[in-house]
MISE-983077 format. One line per 4 residues: number of its first residue (from 1); their letters; for each residue x negated, y, z negated of N, C-alpha, C. Coordinates in pm, whole numbers, plus 50000, padded with zeros to 5 digits. Layout:
! MISE-983077
NUM) a) X Y Z X Y Z X Y Z ~ ...
! end
This chain:
! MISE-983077
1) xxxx) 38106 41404 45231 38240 41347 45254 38339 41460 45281 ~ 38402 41444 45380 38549 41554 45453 38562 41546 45330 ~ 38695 41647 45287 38759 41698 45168 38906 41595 45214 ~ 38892 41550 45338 39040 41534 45417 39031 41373 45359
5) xxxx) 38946 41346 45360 38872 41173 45320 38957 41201 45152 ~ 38925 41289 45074 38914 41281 44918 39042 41245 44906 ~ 39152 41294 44929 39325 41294 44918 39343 41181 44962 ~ 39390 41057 44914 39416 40979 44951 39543 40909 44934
9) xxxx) 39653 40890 45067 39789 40878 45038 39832 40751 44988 ~ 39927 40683 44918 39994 40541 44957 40050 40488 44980 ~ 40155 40624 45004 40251 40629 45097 40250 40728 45210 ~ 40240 40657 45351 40229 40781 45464 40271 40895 45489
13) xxxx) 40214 41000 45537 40316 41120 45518 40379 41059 45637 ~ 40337 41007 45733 40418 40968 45861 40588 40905 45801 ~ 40585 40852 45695 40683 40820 45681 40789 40898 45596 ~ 40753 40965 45488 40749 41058 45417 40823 41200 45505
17) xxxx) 40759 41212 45604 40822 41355 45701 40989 41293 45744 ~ 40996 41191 45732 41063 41140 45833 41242 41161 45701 ~ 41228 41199 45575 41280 41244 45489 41314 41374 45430 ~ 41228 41466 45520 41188 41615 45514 41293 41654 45626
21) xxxx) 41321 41829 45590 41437 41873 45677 41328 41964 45757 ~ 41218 41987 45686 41147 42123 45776 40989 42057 45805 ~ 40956 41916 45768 40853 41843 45817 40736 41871 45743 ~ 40780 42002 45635 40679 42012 45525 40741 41946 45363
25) xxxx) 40869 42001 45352 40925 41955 45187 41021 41844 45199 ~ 41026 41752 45078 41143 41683 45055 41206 41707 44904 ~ 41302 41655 44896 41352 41640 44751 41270 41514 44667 ~ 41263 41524 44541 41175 41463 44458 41230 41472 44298
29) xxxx) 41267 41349 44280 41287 41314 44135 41176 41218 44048 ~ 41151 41308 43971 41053 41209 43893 41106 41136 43788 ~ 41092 41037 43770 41173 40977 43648 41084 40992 43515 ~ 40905 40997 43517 40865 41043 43382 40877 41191 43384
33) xxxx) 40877 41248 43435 40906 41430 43349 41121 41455 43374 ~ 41151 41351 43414 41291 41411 43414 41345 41468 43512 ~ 41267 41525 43590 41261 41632 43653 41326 41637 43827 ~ 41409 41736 43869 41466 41724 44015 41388 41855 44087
37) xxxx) 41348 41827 44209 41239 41894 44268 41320 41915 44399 ~ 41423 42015 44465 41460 42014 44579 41370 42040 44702 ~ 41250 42084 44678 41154 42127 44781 41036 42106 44727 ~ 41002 41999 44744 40841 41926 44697 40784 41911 44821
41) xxxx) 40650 41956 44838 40543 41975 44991 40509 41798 44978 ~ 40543 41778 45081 40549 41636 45119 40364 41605 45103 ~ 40290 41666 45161 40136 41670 45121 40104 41614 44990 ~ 40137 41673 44909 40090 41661 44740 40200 41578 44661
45) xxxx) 40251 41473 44766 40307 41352 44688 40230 41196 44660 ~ 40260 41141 44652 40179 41017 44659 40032 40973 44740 ~ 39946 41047 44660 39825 41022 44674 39722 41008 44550 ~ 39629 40977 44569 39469 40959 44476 39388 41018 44507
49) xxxx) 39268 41024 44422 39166 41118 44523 39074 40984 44482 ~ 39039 40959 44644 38920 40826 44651 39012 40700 44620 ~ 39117 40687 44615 39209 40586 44575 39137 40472 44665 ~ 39116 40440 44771 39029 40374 44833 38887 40329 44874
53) xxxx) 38846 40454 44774 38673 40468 44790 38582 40590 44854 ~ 38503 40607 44850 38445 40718 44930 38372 40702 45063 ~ 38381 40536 45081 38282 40543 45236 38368 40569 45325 ~ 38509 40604 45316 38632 40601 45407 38654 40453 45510
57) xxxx) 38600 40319 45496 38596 40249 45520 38746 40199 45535 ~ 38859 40178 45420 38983 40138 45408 39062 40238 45392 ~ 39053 40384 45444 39122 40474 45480 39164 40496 45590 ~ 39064 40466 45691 39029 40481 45801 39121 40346 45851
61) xxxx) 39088 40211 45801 39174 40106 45866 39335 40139 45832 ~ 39336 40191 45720 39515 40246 45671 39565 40330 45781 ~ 39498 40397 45826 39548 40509 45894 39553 40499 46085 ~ 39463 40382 46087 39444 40277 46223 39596 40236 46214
65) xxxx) 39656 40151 46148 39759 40086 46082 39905 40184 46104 ~ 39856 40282 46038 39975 40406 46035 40000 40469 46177 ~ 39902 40510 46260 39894 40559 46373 39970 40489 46483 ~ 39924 40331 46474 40005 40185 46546 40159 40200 46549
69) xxxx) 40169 40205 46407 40317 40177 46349 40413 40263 46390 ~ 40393 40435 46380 40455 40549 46394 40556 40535 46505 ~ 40496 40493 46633 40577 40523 46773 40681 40409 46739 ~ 40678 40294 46640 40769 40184 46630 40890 40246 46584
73) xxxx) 40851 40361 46436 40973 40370 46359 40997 40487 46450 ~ 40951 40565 46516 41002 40670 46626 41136 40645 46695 ~ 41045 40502 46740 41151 40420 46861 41295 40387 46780 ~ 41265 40364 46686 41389 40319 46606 41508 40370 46589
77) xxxx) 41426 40486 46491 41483 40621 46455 41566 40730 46580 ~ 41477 40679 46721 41555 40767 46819 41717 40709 46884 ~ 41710 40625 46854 41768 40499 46935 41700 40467 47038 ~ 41613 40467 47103 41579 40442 47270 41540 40308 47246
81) xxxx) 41527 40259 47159 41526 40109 47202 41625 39993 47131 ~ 41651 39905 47229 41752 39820 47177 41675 39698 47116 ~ 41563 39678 47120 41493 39521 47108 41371 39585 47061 ~ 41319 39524 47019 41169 39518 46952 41070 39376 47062
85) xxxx) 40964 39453 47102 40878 39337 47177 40814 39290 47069 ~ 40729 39169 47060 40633 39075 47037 40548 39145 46913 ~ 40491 39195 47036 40338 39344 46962 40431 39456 46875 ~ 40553 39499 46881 40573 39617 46796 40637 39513 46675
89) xxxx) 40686 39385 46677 40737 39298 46561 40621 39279 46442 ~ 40530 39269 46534 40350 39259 46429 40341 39355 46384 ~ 40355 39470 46487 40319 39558 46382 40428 39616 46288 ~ 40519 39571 46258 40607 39600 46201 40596 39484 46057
93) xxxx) 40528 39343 46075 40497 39265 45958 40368 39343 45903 ~ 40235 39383 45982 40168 39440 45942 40181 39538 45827 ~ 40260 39663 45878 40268 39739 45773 40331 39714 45711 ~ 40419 39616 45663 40509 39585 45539 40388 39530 45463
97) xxxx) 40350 39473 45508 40220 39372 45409 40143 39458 45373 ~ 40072 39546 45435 39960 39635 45371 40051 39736 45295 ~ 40190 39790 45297 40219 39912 45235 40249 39857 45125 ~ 40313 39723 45116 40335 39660 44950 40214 39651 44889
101) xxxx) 40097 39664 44947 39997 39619 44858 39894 39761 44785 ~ 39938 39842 44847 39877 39968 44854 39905 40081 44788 ~ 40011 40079 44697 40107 40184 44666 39989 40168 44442 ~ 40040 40303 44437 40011 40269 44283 40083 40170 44171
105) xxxx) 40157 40144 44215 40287 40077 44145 40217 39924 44148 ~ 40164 39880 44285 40083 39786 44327 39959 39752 44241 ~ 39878 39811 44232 39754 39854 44174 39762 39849 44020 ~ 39883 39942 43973 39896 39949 43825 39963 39782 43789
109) xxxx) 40012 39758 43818 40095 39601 43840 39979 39513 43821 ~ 39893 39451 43958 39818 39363 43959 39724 39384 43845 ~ 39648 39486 43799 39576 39540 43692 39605 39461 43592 ~ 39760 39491 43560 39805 39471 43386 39821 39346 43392
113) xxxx) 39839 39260 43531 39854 39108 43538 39709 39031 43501 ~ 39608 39122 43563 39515 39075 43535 39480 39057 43414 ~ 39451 39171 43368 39453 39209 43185 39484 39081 43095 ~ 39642 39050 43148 39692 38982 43048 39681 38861 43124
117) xxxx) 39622 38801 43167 39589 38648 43192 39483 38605 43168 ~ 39376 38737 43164 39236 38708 43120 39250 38714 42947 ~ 39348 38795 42918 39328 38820 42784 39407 38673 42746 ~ 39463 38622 42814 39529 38508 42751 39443 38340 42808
121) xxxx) 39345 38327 42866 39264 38290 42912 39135 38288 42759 ~ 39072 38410 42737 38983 38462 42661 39058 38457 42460 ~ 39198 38430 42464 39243 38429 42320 39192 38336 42224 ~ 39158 38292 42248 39110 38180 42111 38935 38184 42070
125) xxxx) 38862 38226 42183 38707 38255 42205 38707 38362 42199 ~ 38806 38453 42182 38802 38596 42129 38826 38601 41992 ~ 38871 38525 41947 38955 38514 41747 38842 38445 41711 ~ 38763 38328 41756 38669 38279 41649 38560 38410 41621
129) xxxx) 38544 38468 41764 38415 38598 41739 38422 38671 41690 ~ 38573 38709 41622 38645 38836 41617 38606 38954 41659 ~ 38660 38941 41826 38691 39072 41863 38828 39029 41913 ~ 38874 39168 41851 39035 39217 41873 39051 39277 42028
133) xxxx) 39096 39165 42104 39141 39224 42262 39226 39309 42275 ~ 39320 39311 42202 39440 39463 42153 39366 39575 42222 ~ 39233 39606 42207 39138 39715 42149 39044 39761 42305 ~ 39071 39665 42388 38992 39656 42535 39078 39632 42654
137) xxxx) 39065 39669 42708 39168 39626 42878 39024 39555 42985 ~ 39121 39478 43025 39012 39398 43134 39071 39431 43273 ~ 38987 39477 43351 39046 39497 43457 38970 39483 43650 ~ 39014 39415 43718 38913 39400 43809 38859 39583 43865
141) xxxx) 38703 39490 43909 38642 39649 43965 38685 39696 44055 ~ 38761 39627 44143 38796 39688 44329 38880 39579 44325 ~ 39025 39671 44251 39151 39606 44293 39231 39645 44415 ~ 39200 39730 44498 39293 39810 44590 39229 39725 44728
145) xxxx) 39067 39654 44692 39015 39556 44813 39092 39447 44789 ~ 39085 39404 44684 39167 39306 44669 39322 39263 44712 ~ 39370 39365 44704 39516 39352 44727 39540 39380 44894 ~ 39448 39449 44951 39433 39490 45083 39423 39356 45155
149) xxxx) 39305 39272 45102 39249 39160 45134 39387 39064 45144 ~ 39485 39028 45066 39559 39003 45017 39658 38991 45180 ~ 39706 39132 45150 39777 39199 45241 39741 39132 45355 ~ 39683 39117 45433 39598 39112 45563 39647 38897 45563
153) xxxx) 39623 38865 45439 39663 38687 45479 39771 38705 45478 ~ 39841 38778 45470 39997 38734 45449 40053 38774 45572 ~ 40019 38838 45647 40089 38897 45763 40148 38754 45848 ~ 40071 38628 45876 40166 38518 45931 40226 38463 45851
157) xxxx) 40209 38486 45715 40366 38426 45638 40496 38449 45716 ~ 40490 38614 45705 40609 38682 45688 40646 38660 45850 ~ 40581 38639 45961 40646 38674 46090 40744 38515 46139 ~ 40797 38429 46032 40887 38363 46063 41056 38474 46029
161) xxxx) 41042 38597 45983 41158 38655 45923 41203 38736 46008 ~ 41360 38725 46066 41405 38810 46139 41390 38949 46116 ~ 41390 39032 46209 41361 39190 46172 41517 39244 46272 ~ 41610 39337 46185 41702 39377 46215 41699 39536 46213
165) xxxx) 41747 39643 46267 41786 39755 46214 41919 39773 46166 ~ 41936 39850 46086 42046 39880 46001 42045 40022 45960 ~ 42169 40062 46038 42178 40199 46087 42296 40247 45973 ~ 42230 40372 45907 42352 40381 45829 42447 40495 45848
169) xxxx) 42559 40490 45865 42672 40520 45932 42766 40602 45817 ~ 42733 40610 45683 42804 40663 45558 42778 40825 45552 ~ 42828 40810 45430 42819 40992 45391 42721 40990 45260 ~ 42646 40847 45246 42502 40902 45182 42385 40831 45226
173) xxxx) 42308 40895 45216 42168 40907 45301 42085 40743 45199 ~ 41971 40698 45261 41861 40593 45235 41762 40691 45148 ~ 41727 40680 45021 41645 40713 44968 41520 40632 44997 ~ 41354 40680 44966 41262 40614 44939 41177 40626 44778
177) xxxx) 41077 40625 44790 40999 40570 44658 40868 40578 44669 ~ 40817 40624 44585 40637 40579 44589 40612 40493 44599 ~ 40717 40379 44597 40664 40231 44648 40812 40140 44752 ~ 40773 40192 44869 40918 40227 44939 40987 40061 44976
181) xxxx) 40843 39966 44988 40884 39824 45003 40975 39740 44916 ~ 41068 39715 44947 41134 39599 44840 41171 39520 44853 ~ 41093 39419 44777 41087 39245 44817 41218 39162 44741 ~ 41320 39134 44812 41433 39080 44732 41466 38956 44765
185) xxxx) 41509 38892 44680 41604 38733 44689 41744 38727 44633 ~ 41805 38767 44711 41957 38781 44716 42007 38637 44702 ~ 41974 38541 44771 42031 38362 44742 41956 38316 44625 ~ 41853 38379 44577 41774 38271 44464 41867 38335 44290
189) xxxx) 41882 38460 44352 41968 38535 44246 42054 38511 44189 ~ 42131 38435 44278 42259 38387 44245 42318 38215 44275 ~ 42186 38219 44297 42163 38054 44293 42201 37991 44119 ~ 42311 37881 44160 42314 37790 43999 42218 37750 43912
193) xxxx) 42100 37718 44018 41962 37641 43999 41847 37733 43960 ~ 41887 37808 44087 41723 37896 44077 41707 38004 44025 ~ 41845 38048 43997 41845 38222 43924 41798 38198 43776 ~ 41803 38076 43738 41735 38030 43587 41603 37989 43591
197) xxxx) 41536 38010 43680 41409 37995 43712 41296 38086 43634 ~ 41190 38060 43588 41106 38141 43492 41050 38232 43604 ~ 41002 38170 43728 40858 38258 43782 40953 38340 43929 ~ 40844 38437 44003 40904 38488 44109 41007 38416 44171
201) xxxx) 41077 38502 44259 41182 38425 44390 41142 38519 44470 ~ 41017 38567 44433 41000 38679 44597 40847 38671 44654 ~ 40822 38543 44609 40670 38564 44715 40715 38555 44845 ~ 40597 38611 44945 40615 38591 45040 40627 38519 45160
205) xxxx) 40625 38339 45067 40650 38206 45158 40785 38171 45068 ~ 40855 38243 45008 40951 38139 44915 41092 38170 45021 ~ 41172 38055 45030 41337 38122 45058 41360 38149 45016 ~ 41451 38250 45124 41562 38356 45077 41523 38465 45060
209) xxxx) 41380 38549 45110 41290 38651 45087 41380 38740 45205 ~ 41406 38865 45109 41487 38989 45225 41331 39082 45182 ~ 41331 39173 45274 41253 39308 45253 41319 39392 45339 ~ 41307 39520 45237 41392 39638 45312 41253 39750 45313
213) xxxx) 41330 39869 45390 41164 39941 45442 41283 40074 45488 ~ 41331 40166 45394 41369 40302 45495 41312 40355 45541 ~ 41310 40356 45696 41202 40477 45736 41292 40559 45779 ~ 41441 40616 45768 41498 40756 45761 41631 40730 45675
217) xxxx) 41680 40847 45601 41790 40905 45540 41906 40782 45631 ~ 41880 40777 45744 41965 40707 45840 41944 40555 45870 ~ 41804 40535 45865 41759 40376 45919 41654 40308 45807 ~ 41705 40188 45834 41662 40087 45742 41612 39976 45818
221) xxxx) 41467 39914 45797 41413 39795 45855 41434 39691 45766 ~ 41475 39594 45782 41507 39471 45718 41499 39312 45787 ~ 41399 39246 45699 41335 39142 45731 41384 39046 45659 ~ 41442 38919 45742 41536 38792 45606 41520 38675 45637
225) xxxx) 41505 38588 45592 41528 38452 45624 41650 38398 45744 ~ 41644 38412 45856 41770 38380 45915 41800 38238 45907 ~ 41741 38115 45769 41815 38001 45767 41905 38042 45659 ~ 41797 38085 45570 41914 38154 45422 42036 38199 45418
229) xxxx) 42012 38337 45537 42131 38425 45550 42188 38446 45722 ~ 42316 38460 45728 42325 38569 45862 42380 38757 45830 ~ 42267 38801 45903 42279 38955 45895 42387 38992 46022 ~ 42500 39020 45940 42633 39004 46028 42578 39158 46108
233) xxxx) 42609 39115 46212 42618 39244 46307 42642 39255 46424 ~ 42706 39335 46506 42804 39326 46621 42720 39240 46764 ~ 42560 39149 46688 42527 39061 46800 42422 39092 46837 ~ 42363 39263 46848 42220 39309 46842 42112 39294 46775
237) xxxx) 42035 39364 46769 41887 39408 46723 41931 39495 46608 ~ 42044 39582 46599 42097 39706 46484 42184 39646 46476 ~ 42271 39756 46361 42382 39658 46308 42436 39826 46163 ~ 42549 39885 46217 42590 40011 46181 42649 39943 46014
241) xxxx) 42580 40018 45922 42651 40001 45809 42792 40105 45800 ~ 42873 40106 45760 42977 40163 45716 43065 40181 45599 ~ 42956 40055 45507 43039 40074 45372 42936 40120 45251 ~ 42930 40213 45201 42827 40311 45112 42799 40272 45012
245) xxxx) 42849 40154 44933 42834 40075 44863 42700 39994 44890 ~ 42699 39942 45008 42549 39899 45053 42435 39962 45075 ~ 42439 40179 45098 42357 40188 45047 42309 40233 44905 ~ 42445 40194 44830 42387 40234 44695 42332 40172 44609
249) xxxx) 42349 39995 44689 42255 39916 44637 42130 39910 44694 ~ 42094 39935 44780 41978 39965 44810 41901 40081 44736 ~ 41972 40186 44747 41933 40287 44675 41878 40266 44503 ~ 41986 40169 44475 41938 40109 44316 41784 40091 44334
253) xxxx) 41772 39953 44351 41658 39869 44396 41526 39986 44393 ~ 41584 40079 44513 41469 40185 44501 41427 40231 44375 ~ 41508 40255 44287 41498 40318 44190 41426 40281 44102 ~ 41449 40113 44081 41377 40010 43994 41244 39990 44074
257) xxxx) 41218 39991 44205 41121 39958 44229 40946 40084 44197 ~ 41076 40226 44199 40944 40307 44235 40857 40306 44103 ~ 40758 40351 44137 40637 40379 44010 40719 40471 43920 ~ 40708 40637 43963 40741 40674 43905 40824 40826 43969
261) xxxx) 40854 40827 44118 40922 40920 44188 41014 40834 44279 ~ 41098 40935 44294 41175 40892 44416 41226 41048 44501 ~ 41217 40975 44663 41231 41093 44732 41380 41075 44793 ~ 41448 41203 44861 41528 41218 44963 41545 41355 45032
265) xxxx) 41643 41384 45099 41611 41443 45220 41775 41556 45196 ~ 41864 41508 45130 41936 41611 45071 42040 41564 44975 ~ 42024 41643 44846 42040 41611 44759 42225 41614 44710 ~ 42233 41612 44864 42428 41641 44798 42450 41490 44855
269) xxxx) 42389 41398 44938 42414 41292 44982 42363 41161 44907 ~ 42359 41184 44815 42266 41081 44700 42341 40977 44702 ~ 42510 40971 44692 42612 40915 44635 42596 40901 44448 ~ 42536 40914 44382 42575 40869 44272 42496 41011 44157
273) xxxx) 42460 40992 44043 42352 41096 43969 42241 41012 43966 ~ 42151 41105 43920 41986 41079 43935 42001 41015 43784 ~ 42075 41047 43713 42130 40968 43544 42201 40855 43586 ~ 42252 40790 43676 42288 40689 43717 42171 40577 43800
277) xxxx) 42125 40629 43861 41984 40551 43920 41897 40532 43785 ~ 41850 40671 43721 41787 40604 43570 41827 40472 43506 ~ 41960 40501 43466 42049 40362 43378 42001 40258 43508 ~ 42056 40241 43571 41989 40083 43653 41870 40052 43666
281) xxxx) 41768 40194 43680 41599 40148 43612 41563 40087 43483 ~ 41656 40141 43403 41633 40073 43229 41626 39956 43235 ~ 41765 39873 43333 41816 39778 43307 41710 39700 43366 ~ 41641 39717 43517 41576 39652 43585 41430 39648 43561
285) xxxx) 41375 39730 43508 41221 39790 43500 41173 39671 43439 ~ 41198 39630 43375 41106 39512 43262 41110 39424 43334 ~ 41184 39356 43394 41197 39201 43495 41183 39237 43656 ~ 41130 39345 43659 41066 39368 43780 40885 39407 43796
289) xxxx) 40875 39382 43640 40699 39401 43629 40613 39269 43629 ~ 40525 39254 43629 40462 39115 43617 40446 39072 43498 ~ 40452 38942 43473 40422 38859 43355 40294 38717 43368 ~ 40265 38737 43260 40201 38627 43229 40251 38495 43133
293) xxxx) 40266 38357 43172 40319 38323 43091 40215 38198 43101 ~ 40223 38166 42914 40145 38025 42911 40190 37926 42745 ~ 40175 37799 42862 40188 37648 42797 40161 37666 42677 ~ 40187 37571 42582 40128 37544 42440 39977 37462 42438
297) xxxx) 39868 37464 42377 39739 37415 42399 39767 37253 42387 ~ 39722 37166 42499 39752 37006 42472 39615 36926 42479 ~ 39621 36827 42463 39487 36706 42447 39499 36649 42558 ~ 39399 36681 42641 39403 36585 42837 39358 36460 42782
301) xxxx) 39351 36335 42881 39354 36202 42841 39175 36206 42777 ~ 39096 36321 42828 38948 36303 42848 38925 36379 42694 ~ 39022 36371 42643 38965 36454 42536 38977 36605 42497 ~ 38931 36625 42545 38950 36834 42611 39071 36914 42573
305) xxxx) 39092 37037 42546 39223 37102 42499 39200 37160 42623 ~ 39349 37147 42666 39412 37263 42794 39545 37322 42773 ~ 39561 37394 42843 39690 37451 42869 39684 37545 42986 ~ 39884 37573 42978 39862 37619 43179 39868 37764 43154
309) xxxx) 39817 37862 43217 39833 38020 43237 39910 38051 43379 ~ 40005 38087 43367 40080 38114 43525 40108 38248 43543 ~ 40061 38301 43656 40142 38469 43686 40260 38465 43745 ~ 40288 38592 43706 40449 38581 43780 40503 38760 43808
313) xxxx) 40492 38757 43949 40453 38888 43960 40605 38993 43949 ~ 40675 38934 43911 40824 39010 43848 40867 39019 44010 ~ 41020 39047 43948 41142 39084 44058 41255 39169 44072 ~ 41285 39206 44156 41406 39292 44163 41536 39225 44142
317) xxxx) 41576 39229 44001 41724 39147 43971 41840 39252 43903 ~ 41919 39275 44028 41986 39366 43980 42169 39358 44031 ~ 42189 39222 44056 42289 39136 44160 42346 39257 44209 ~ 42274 39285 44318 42305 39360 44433 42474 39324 44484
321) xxxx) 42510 39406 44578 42636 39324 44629 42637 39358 44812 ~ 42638 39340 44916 42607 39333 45037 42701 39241 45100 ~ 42744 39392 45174 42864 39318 45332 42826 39270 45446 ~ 42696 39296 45403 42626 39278 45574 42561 39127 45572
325) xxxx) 42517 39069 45483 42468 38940 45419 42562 38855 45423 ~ 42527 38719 45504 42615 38640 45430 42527 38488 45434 ~ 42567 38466 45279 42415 38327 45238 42505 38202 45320 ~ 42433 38140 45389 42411 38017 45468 42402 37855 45383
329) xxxx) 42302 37875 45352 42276 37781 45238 42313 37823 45127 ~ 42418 37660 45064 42478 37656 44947 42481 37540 44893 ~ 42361 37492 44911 42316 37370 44848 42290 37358 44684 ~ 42314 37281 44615 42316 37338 44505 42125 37263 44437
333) xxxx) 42083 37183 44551 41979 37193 44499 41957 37091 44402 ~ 42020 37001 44360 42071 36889 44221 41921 36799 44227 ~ 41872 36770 44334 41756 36640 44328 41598 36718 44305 ~ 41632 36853 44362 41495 36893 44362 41399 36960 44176
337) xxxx) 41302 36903 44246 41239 36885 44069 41084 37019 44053 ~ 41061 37080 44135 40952 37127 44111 41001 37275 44077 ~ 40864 37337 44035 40870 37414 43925 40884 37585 44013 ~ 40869 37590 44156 40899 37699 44201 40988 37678 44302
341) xxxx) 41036 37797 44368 41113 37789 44454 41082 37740 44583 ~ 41203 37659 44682 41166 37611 44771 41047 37693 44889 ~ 41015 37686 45005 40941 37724 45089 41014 37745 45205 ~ 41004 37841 45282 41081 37828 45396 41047 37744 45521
345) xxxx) 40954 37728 45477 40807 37582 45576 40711 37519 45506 ~ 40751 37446 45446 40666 37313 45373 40566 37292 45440 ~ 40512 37350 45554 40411 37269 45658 40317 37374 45594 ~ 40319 37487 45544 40219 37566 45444 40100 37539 45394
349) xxxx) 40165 37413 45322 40062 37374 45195 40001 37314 45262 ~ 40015 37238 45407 39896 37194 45469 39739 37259 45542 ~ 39818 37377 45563 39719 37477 45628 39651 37492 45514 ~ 39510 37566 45553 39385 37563 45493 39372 37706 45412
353) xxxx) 39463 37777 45421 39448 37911 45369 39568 37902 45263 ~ 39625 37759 45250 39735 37779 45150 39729 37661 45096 ~ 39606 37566 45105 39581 37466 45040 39467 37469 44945 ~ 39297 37589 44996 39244 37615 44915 39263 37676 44794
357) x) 39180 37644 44661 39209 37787 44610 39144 37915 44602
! end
C-alpha cells in the first residue's frame, strides 16, 4: 500500500488551501488543547491513517468526488461565473452529502448514536444476565461505509434546494472546521410549534433545511428551501454580504459544529476572540450531538411489552440572526399533529427508497 493511500483526509486539502495565504499553512485553533496555531501545514490537519480502509477503494471514490468539485469552487471563488449549470449544481449536492458524512465529528457522532440505542434496545436482557453495559461500547464495524452509503441516497433529496453564492464583502473573513458542513433550520427554530419539538429539524427531507459550505475567507455556498425562505439578493446567482454580523453567525455555528479544530486564513479578521467562539460552543455542543430517546415499556393489544427507541441526530440551535434570510412561511401550523417536522415533498414517503426500511 502507497504511504500516500495511509493519510487519510476528511476534509480536502483542496478546500483547506483555499484558507492558506502561502498554499502550505493556515491558522488553527484547537478547542481541546486550548491552543492558537498561526501557521499549521495544512497537510497534517484533518486526517486518519486508513480512516477509510486499506484497499483504497473509498479513497479513491472521495478523491474522484474532490477532483469533480474543485474547478466548481474555483469558478466561484474567481468570479468568472455568474450561474451554475445543471452538472456543476450536482456536483455541488454531491459533495455536500458525502463531506457531511465523512468528517470525524460524523463517525464519532453516528458511533455514540449507535452505542446508545443498542444499549437502550439491549437494557433489560442485559440486567436480568447481569452484565453492566456502562462497562462495553457497541459499535458498528464499518461505520465510515455506512455513512458514505448514506451519503450517496441523499444526494436527490437535497437537489430540490436553491444553491446561492454569498460573497462576503466585510472586514472579517468565513472561518471553517473539521467538519465544515452545517446543516441548519433557521424557520423550525423559531417556529411557535416546532422549536418545541423533541427530534431533529435538520434532516435532509425536513423544511426549512439551510446548509452552508465556506469554500473561502470570502465565499460561502448556501443551499435553502426557496418555499421556506427568500435569500434576498440583488436578483442573481451571488448576493454581497455587507453586514459582519452575518458572518459572525456563521462563524458561531462553525464553532459548535467542529469536532475539535477550527481553521482561518488570518487571524486579525476573526471579528470576535477564540474565548468568545468557545462560550457559544459550551452553550451549543450538547444539543448539537445526537440523542437517543425512548418511550416507557407498554402492553401491545397481543400481549407483548414494547416500547419506542428514536434517534435524533442533534442540531445547531443557536438563534442565529440573518439579513440576508427572510422566512416566507408563517403558518403557525395549529392542525398539524405528527410527531416530526413537515417535509418539503410529501410525495417522499411514496418512493421506494423512503418507504422501505
Amino acid at each position: 500500500m502507497s504511504p500516500k493511500k495511509k493519510r487519510q483526509h476528511y476534509v480536502p486539502r483542496m478546500l483547506l488551501k483555499n484558507f492558506s495565504t502561502d498554499r502550505k499553512t493556515l491558522g488553527m485553533y484547537s478547542f481541546t488543547a486550548e491552543k492558537l496555531v498561526e501557521k499549521a501545514g495544512f497537510k497534517e490537519q484533518c486526517y486518519e491513517n486508513y480512516l477509510y480502509g486499506k484497499d483504497g477503494t473509498i479513497e479513491n471514490l472521495l478523491a474522484e468526488i474532490e477532483g469533480e468539485t474543485a474547478p466548481v469552487f474555483e469558478k466561484l471563488i474567481s468570479g468568472k461565473g455568474s450561474r451554475l449549470s445543471i452538472q456543476e449544481k450536482y456536483l455541488i449536492y454531491r459533495f455536500i452529502t458525502f463531506q457531511e458524512n465523512r468528517t470525524m465529528r460524523a463517525i464519532n457522532d453516528f458511533n455514540s448514536m449507535a452505542d446508545n440505542f443498542a444499549k437502550s434496545i439491549l437494557k433489560e436482557d442485559a440486567k436480568l444476565n447481569g452484565i453492566n453495559l456502562d462497562k462495553v461500547t457497541i459499535k458498528p464495524t464499518e461505520p465510515t461505509a455506512f455513512l458514505l452509503k448514506r451519503a450517496a441516497e441523499e444526494i436527490k433529496v437535497l437537489t430540490d434546494l436553491d444553491i446561492k453564492l454569498l460573497e462576503n464583502d466585510t472586514d472579517v473573513d468565513f472561518i471553517i472546521s473539521d467538519h465544515p458542513i452545517l446543516m441548519y433550520n433557521y424557520w423550525a427554530e423559531r417556529h411557535p410549534k416546532f422549536s418545541e419539538y423533541p427530534f431533529s429539524a435538520t434532516g435532509v427531507a425536513l423544511k426549512g433545511l439551510i446548509i452552508f459550505l465556506p469554500v473561502s475567507p470570502r465565499h460561502l455556498v448556501i443551499l435553502y428551501d426557496s418555499v421556506t425562505y427568500k435569500c434576498i439578493s440583488q436578483g442573481g446567482f451571488s448576493h454581497k454580504l455587507k453586514n459582519s454580523k452575518d458572518i459572525l453567525w456563521i462563524n458561531r455555528l462553525q464553532a459548535v459544529k467542529a469536532e475539535t479544530c477550527l481553521y482561518f486564513k488570518d487571524a486579525k479578521k476573526l471579528g470576535c476572540s477564540f474565548y468568545e467562539y468557545t462560550e457559544t460552543r459550551l452553550k451549543g455542543i450538547n444539543v448539537s450531538r445526537p440523542t437517543v430517546n425512548e418511550s416507557s415499556v407498554r402492553q401491545r393489544p397481543d400481549g407483548k411489552m414494547s416500547k419506542f427507541v428514536i434517534t435524533n441526530r442533534g442540531d445547531l440551535k443557536i438563534k442565529a440572526q440573518f439579513s440576508f434570510l427572510k422566512v416566507l412561511d408563517n403558518d403557525p401550523y395549529d392542525g398539524y399533529k405528527l410527531a416530526m417536522l413537515p417535509l418539503r415533498d410529501w410525495a417522499w414517503l411514496d418512493r421506494k427508497e423512503f418507504s422501505e426500511p
